[in-house]
MOPAC internal coordinates of N, CA, C and O (Angstrom, degrees):
PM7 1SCF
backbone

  N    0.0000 0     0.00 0     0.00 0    0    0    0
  C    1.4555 1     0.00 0     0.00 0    1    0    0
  C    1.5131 1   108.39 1     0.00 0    2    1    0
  O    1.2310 1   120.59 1   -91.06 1    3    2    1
  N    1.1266 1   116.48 1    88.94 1    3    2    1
  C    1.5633 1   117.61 1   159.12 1    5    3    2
  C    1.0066 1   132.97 1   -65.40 1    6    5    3
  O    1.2310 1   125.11 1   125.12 1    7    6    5
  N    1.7536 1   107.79 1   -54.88 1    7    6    5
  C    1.6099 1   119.97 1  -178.70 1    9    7    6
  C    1.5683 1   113.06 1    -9.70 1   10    9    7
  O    1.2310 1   132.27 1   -22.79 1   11   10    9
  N    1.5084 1    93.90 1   157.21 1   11   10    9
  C    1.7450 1    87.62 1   179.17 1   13   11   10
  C    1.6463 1    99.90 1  -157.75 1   14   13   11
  O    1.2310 1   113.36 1   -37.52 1   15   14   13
  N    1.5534 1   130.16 1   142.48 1   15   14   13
  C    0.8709 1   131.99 1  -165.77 1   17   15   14
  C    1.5258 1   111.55 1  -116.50 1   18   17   15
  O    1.2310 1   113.05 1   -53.30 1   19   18   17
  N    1.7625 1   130.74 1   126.70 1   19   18   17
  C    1.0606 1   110.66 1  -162.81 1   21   19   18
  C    2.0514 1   100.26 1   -75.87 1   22   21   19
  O    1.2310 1   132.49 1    -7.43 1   23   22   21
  N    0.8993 1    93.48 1   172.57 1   23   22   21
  C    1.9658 1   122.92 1   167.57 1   25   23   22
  C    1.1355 1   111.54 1   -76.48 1   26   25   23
  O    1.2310 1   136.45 1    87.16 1   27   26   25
  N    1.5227 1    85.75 1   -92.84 1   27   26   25
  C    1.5281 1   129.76 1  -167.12 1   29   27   26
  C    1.3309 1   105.04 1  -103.30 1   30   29   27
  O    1.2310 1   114.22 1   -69.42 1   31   30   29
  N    1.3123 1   128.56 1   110.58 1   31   30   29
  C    1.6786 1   149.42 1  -158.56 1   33   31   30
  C    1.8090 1    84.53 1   -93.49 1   34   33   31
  O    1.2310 1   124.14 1   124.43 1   35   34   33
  N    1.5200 1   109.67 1   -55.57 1   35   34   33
  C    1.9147 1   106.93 1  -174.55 1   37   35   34
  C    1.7860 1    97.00 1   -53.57 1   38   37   35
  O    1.2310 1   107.40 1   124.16 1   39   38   37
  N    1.2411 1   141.10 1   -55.84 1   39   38   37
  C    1.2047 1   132.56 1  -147.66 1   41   39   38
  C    1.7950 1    92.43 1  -119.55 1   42   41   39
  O    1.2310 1   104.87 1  -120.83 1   43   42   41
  N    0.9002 1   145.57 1    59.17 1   43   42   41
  C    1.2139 1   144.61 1  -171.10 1   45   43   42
  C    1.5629 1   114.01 1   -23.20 1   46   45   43
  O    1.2310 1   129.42 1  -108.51 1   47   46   45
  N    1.2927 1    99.44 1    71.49 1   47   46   45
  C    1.6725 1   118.24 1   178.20 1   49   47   46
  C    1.7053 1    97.90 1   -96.41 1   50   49   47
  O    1.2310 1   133.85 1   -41.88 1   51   50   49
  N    1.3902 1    90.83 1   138.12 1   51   50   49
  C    1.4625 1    97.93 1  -179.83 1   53   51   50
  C    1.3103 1   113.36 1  -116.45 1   54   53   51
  O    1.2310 1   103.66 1    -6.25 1   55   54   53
  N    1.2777 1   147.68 1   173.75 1   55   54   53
  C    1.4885 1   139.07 1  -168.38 1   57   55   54
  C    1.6462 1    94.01 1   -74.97 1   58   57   55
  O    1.2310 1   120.10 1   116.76 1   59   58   57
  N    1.6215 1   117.42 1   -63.24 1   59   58   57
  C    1.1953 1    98.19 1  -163.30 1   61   59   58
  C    1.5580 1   106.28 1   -85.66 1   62   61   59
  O    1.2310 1   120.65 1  -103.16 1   63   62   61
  N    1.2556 1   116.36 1    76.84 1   63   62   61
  C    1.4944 1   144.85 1  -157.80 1   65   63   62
  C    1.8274 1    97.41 1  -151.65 1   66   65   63
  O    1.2310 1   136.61 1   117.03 1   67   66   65
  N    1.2744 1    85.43 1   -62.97 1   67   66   65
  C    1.8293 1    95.69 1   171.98 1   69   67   66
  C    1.7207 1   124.74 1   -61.92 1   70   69   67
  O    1.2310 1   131.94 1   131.14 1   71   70   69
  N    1.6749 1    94.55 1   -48.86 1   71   70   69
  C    1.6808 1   104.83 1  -175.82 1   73   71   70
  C    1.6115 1    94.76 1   -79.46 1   74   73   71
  O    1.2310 1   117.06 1  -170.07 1   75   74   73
  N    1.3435 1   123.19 1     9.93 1   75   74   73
  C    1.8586 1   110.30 1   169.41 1   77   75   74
  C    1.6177 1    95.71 1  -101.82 1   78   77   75
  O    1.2310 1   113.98 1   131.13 1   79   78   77
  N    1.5105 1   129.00 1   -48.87 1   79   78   77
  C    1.0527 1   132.77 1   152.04 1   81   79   78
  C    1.6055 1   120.21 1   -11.00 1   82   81   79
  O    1.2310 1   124.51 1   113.05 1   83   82   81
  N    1.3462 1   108.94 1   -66.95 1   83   82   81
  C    1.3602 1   115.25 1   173.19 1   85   83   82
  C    1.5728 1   136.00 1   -37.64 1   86   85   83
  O    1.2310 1   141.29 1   125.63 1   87   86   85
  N    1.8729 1    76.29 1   -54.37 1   87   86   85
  C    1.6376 1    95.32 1  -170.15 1   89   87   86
  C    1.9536 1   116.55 1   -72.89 1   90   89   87
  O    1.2310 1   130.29 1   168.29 1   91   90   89
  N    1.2805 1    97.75 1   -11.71 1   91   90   89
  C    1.6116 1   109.65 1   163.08 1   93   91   90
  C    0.7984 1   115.22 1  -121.81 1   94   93   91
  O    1.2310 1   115.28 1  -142.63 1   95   94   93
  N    1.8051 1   126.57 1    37.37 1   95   94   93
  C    1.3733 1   111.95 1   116.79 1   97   95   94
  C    2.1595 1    96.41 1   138.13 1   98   97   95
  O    1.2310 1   131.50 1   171.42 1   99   98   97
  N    1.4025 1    95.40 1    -8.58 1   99   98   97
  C    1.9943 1    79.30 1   174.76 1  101   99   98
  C    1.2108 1    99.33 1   -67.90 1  102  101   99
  O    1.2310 1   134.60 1    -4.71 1  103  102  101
  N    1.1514 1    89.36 1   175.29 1  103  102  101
  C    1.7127 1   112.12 1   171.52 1  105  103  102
  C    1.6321 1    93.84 1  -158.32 1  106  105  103
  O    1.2310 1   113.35 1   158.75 1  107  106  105
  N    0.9673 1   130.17 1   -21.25 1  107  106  105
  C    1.6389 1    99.95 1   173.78 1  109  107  106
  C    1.7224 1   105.87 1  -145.81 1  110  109  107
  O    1.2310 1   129.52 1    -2.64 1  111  110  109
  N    1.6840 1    99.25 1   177.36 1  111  110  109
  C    1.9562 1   102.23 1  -168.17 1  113  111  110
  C    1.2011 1    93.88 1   -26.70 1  114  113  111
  O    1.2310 1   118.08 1   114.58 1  115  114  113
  N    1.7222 1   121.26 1   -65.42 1  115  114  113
  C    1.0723 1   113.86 1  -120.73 1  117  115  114
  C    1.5504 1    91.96 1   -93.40 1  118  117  115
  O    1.2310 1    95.81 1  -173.24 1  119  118  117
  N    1.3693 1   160.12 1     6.76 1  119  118  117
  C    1.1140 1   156.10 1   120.09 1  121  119  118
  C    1.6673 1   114.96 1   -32.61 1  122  121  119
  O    1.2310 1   116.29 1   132.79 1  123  122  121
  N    1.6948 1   124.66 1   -47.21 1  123  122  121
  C    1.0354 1   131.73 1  -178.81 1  125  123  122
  C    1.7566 1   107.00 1   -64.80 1  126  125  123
  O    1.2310 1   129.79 1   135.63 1  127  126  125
  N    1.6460 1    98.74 1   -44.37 1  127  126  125
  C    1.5699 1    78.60 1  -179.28 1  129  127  126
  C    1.7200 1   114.88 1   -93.01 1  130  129  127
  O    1.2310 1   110.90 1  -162.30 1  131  130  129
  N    0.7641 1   134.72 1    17.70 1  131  130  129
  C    1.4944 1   128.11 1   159.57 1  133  131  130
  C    1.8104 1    92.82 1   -93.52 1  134  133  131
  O    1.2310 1   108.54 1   116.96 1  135  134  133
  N    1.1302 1   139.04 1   -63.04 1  135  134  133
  C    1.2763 1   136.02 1   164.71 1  137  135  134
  C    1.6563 1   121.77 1     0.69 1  138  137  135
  O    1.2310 1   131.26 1   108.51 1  139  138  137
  N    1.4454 1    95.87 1   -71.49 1  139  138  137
  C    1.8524 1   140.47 1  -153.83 1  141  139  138
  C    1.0507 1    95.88 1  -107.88 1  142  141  139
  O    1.2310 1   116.95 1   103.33 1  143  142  141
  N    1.4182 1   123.41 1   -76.67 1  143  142  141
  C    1.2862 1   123.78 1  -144.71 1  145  143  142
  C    1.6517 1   137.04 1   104.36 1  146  145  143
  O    1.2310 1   134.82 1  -178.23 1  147  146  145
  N    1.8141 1    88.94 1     1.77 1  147  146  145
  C    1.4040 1    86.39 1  -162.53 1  149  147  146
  C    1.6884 1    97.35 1  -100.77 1  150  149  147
  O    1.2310 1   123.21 1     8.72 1  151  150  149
  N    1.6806 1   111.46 1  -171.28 1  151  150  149
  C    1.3634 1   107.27 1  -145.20 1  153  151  150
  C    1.2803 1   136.66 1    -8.91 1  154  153  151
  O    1.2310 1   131.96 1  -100.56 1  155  154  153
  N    1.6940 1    94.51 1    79.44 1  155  154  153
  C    1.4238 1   124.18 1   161.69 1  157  155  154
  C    2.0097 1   108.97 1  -132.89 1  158  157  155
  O    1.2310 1   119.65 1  -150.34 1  159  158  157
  N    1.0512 1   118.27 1    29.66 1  159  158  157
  C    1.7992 1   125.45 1   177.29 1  161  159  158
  C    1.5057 1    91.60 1  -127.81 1  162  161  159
  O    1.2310 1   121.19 1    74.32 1  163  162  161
  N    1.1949 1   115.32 1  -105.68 1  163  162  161
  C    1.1002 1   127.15 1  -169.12 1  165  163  162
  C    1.7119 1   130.04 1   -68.06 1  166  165  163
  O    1.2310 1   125.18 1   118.98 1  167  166  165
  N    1.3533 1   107.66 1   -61.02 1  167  166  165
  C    1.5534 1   133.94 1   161.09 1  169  167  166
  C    1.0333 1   117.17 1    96.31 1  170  169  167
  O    1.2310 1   126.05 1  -165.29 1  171  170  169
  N    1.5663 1   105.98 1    14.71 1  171  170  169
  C    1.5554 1   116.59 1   169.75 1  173  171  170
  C    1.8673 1   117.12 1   -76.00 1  174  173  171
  O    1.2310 1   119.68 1  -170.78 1  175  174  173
  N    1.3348 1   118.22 1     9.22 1  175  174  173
  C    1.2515 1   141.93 1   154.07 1  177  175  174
  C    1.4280 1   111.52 1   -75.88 1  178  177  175
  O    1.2310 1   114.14 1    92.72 1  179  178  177
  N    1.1021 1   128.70 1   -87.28 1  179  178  177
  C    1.3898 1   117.24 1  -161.87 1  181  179  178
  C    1.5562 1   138.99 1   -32.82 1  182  181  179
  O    1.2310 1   116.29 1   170.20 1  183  182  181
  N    1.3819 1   124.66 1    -9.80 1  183  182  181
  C    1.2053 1    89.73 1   166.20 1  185  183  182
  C    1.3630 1   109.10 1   -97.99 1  186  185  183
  O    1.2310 1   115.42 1  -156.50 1  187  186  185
  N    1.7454 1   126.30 1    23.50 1  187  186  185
  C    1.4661 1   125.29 1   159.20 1  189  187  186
  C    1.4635 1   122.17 1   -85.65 1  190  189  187
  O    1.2310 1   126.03 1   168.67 1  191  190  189
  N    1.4559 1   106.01 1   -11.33 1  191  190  189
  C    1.3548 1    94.70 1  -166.07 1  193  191  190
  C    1.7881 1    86.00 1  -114.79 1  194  193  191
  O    1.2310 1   124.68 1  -170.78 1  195  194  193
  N    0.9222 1   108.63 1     9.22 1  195  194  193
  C    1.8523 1   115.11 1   152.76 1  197  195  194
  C    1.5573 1   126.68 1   -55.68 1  198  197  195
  O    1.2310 1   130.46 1   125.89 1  199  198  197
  N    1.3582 1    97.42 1   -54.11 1  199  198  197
  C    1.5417 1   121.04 1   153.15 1  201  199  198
  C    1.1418 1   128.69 1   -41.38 1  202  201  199
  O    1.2310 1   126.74 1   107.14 1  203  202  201
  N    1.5152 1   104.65 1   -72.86 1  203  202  201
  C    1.1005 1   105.18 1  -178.55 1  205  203  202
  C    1.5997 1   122.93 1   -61.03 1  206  205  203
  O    1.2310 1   121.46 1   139.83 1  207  206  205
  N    1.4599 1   114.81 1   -40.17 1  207  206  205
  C    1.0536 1   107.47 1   168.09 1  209  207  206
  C    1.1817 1   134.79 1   -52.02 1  210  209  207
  O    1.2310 1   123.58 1   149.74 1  211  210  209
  N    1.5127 1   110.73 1   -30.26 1  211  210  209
  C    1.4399 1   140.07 1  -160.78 1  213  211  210
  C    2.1485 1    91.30 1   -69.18 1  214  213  211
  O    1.2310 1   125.25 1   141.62 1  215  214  213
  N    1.3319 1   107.52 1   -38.38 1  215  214  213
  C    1.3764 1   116.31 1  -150.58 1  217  215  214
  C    1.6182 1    93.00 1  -101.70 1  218  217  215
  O    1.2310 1   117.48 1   162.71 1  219  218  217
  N    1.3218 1   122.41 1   -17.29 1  219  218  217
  C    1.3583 1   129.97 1  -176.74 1  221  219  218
  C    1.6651 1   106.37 1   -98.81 1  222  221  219
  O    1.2310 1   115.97 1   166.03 1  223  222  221
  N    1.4185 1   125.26 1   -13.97 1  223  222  221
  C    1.2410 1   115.58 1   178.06 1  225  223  222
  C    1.7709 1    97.65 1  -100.34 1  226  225  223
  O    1.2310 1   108.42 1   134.72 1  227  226  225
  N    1.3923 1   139.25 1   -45.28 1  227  226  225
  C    1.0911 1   161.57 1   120.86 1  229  227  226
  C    1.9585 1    97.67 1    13.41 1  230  229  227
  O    1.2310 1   106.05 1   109.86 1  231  230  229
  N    1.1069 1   143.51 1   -70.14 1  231  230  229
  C    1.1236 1   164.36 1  -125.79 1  233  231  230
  C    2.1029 1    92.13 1  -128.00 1  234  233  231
  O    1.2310 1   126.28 1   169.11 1  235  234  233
  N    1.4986 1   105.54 1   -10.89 1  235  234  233
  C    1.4670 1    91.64 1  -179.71 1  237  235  234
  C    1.6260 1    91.40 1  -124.01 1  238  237  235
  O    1.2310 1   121.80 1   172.47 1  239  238  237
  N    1.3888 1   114.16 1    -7.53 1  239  238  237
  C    1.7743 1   124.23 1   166.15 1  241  239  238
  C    1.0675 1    88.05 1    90.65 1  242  241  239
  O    1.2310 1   109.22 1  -140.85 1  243  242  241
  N    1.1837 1   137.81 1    39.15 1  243  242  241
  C    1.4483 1   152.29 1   162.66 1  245  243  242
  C    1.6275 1   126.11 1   -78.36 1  246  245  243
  O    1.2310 1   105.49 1   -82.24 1  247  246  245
  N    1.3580 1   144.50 1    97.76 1  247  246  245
  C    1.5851 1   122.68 1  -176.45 1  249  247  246
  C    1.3288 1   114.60 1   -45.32 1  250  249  247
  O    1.2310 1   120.27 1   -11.09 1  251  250  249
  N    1.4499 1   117.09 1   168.91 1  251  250  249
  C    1.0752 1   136.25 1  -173.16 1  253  251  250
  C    1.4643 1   111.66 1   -84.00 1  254  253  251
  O    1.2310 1   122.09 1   -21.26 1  255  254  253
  N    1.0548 1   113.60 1   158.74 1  255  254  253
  C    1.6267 1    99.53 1  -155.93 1  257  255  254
  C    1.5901 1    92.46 1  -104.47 1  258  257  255
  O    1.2310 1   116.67 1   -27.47 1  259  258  257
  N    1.4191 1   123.94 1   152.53 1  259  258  257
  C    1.8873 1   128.19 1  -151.83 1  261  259  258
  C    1.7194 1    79.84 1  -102.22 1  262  261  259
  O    1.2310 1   112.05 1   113.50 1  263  262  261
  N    1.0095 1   132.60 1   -66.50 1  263  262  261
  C    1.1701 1   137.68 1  -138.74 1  265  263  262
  C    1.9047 1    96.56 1   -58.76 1  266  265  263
  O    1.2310 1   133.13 1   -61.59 1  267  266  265
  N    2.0459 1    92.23 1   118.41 1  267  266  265
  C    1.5842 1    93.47 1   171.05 1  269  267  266
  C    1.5110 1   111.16 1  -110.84 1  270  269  267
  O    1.2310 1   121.08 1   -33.45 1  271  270  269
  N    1.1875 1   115.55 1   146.55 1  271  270  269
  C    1.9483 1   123.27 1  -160.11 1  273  271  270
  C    1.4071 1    81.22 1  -110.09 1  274  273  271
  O    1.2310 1   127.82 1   -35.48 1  275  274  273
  N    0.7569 1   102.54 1   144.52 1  275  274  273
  C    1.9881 1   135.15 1   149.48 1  277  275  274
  C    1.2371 1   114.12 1  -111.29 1  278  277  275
  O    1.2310 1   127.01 1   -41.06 1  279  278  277
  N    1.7261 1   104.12 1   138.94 1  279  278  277
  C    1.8090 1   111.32 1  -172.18 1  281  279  278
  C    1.7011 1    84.79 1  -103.87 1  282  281  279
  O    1.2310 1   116.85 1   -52.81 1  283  282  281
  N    1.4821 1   123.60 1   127.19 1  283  282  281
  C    0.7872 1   116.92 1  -173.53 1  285  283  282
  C    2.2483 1    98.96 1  -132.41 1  286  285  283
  O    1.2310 1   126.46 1   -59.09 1  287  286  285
  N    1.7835 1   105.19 1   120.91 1  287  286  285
  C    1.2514 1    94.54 1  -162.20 1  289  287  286
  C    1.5183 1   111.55 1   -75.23 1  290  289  287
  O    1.2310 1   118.51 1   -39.58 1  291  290  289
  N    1.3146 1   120.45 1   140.42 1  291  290  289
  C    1.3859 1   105.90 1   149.27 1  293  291  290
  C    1.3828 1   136.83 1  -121.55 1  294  293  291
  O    1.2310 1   126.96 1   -95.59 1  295  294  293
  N    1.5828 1   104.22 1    84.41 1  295  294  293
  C    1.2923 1   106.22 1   177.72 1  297  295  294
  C    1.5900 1    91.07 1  -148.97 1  298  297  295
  O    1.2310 1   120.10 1   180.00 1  299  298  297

């Protein structure tokens, strides 16, 4: 199974983009986006790559990561 699904459409992060992320060592968004890069453009990603992370730390017997983000607009 290669396939790969993007995230983050602004930074073309792909899930198994995230679960490689993981495996050296994030555990939460904000590890993924200094990592990745992803929801850091737009941020209409993050609560997918919540999941995914959620299912990629989960899948490495990893806790779930506490920290909850709010997209908050400013304009």
């Amino acid at each position: 199974y290669d396939q790969r699904m993007y995230i983050c459409i602004c930074n073309a992060v792909s899930d198994k983009a995230i679960h490689q992320a993981v495996g050296e060592g994030a555990t939460s968004i904000r590890d993924l986006s200094f990592m990745t890069g992803c929801g850091t453009q737009c941020g209409s990603c993050v609560k997918h790559v919540r999941e995914v992370l959620d299912q990629a730390l989960a899948e490495a017997g990893e806790p779930r990561s506490q920290l909850r983000l709010q997209v908050i607009s400013q304009g």
